[in-house]
C-alpha positions in Angstrom: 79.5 168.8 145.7 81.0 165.8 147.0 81.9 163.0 144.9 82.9 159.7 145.6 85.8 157.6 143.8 85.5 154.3 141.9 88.1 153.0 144.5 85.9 153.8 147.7 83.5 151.0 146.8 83.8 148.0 148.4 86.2 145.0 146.9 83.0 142.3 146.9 79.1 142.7 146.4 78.2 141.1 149.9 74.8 140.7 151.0 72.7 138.9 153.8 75.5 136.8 155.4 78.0 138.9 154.4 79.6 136.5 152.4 80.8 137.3 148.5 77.5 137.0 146.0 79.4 135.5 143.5 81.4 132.9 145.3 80.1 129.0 145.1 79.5 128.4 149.0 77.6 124.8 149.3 74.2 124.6 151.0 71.1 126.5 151.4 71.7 130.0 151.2 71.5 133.2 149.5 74.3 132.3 147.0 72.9 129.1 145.9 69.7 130.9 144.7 72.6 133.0 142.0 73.9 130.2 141.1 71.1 128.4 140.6 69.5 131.2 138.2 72.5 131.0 136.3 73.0 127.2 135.3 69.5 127.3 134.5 69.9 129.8 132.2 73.2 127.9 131.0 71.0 124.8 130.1 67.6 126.6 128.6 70.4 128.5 126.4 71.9 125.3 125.4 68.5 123.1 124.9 67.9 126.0 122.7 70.8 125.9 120.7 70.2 121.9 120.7 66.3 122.2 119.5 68.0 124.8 116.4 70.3 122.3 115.5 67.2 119.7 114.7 67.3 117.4 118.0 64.3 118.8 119.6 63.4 116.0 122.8 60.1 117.6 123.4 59.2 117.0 119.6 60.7 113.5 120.0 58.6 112.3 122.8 55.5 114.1 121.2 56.2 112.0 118.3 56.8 108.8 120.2 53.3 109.2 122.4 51.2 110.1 119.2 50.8 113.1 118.4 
């Protein structure tokens, strides 16, 4: 049975342009779509956190409007 080592894999996670996935290239590619995904889920994290401390901005403007 032939097994390979840890250290035959390759040194970045490249796909499409061949590029490394977790590098910050500017423009429109396959990258940008990553990073993205994660700052969104940076900000919904933190506007959660925010909304659990009591400053909830949808609540606020609900509030304002009427209802």
């Amino acid at each position: 049975m032939e097994t390979r080592k840890s250290t035959d894999l390759p040194p970045v996670a490249t796909a499409y342009n061949g590029k490394d996935r977790n590098s910050f290239l500017f423009g429109w590619n396959p990258q940008a779509e990553l990073w993205n995904g994660r700052f969104a889920m940076i900000g919904f994290t933190a506007y959660l956190l925010w909304d659990l401390a009591g400053y909830s901005v949808v609540r606020d403007v609900l509030h304002f409007v009427g209802y």
